[in-house]
Phi, psi and omega in degrees: 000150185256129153258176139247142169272151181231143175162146157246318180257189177313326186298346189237046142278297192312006177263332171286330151288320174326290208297324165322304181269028171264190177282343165315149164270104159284120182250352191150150207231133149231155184199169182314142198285177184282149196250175117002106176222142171086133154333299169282011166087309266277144195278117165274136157309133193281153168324266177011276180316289206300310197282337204276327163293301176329310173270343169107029181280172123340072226240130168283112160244065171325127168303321178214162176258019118337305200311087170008284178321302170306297191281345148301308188328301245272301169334272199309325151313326145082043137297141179271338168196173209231050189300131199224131176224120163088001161341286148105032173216135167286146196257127194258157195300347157309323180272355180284306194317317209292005177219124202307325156303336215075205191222098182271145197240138150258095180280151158292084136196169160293100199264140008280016176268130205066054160292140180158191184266342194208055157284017150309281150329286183297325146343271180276016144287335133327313209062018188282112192318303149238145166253196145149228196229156166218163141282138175187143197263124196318113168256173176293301192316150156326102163050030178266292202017154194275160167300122173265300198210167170232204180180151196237140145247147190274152169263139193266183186272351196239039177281109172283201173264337177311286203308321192259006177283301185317314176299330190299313183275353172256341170258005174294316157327295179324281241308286173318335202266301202304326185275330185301303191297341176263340163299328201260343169281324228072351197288355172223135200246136190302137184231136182296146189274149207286151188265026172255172172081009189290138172196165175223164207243088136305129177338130169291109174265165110008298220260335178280353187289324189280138216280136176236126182282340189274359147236170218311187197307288189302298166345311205280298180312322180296304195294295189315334169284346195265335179251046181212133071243317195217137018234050173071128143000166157172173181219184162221163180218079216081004173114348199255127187272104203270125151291142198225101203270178186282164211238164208230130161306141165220204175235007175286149189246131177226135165306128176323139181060006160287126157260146174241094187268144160216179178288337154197063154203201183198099181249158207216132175296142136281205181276356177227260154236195169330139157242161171285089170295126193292258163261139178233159124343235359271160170263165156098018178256168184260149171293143185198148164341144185291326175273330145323289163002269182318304190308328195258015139243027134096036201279106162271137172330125152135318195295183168205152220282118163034230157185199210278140178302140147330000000 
C-alpha cells in the first residue's frame, strides 16, 4: 500500500520508522514548516523532517494542508492511505477526500478518553491508572472519528508524561504499523467510538503548570509529573521562578509552601504532608539537586515557596 506519513515531533519518528521499515511504500513525509529554534532563532526542520531526509523520502512542509499546492503535491503521490501521528495542524476536509483509506491517526489514549492536544499529560495529572493508544480515521469532530484498533499501558506511580509518552510511541508504532496491514488486507473494519466516557485534554500552559502548595501531596506530585519535561512544574522564590522536577511524597508535616533544609534534602510543605524536592531549576542555571540548589543561594528552613493560586 502507498502511504504518505504526517507527523512533526520526536514522539512520531518511531512510527515513521516503523512504517519505513514494513511492506508499505512509504512515497512521502508531510510535516510542520521549518520553526526558530536555539538563541539565535535560526530556522530548523522538525524531527520528522530530519529523519524523513535521513531516509531519502520526500518531504512535504505545508504552511497549512489547505494550501493548493500541498494538495496537488499531495495528489500526485497518489496515496492509499495518510497514517499520522502528532501533526500538529488541522486537516480540512479537501485533504481528508484526497486518500482513499482516509488519514488513520494514532492518539495516546484510550479514546474516547482524552480527546485533545496533551492526552498524556492529563493521564497522569488524573491519576488515572491506565492509558494508552488508537487508532482511529480523522474526521472533522477532534479525535472522534471511528476506531481501528488500541493498546492499554500500565501508568507507573513515578511516571512522568515524558517517560509514558516514550513507551506510548514505541508501542504506538506497532499499533499502527498492525492497522495499515489489516487496512491493506481488508481484514479491518472502523467501529463508531461510544458516545459515553468522553473526556478532554487541552494543551497544558505555563501558567497551569505552576505549582499550589495548599493542595495535598498527590496533587502536588501528579501536576508536577504531569508537566515535565513540558512545561515543567514551577515555583517562585524571592520573586525568581524555580522549575521544579519531580518529588517524592514524604510524611512529614510542614506548613503548606514552607522549605525545610538540610545538607541533604530539602522539602516544601503541601496541604497535606511534605514532598521531597528532586531536581530544580533557577533561570538562567543549570539544572541541579535541590539541595546543591539551596546551599548555593544560602536557603534557610522557614522561607517560603510561591504561595496558594489565586
Amino acid at each position: 500500500m502507498r502511504v504518505v506519513f504526517a507527523g512533526t515531533p520526536e514522539v512520531a519518528v518511531p512510527s515513521l520508522d516503523a512504517i519505513a521499515a514494513s511492506a508499505h511504500e512509504l512515497v512521502g513525509v508531510v510535516t510542520r514548516p521549518d520553526a526558530p529554534s536555539g538563541r539565535g532563532r535560526k530556522l530548523v526542520a522538525s524531527p520528522v523532517a530530519q529523519r524523513a531526509e535521513a531516509l531519502g523520502v520526500p518531504v512535504l512542509k505545508p504552511d497549512h494542508p489547505r494550501d493548493p499546492e500541498f494538495q496537488e503535491a499531495l495528489r500526485a503521490l497518489a496515496p492509499d492511505c495518510c497514517p499520522v501521528v502528532a501533526y500538529g495542524a488541522l486537516l480540512p476536509q479537501s485533504a481528508l477526500d484526497l486518500v482513499p483509506l482516509g488519514w488513520v491517526n494514532l492518539h495516546f489514549s484510550c479514546l474516547p478518553a482524552w480527546r485533545g492536544a496533551a492526552p498524556v499529560q492529563h493521564a497522569v495529572w488524573a491519576g488515572d491508572e491506565v492509558t494508552g493508544a488508537t487508532t482511529f480515521r480523522i474526521v472533522k469532530a477532534m479525535d472522534a472519528g471511528p476506531t481501528f484498533g488500541v493498546m492499554t499501558e500500565r501508568i507507573l506511580p513515578t511516571d512522568t508524561a515524558g517517560d509514558l509518552l516514550g513507551r506510548l510511541a514505541e508501542g504506538g508504532a506497532g499499533l499502527l504499523v498492525s492497522t495499515l496491514d489489516h487496512l491493506a488486507a481488508g481484514t479491518i473494519e472502523a467501529r463508531e467510538q461510544p458516545a459515553d466516557g468522553v473526556s478532554l485534554a487541552p494543551k497544558i500552559t505555563v501558567e497551569d503548570a505552576e505549582v499550589d502548595w495548599s493542595e495535598p501531596a498527590v496533587a502536588v506530585d501528579r501536576r508536577i509529573r504531569a508537566c515535565t519535561p513540558a512545561p515543567g512544574g514551577w515555583s517562585t522564590h524571592e520573586g525568581e521562578r524555580i522549575k521544579i522536577g519531580p518529588v517524592r511524597i514524604t510524611d512529614v508535616d510542614l506548613p503548606a509552601g514552607e522549605l525545610a533544609v538540610s545538607k541533604q534534602e530539602v522539602l516544601v510543605g503541601t496541604g497535606t504532608t511534605a514532598v521531597r524536592l528532586g531536581e530544580v531549576k533557577a533561570f538562567g542555571k543549570r539544572q541541579m539537586a535541590a539541595a546543591d540548589w539551596a546551599r548555593g543561594v544560602r536557603l534557610a528552613s522557614g522561607v517560603r515557596f510561591g504561595g496558594p493560586r489565586a
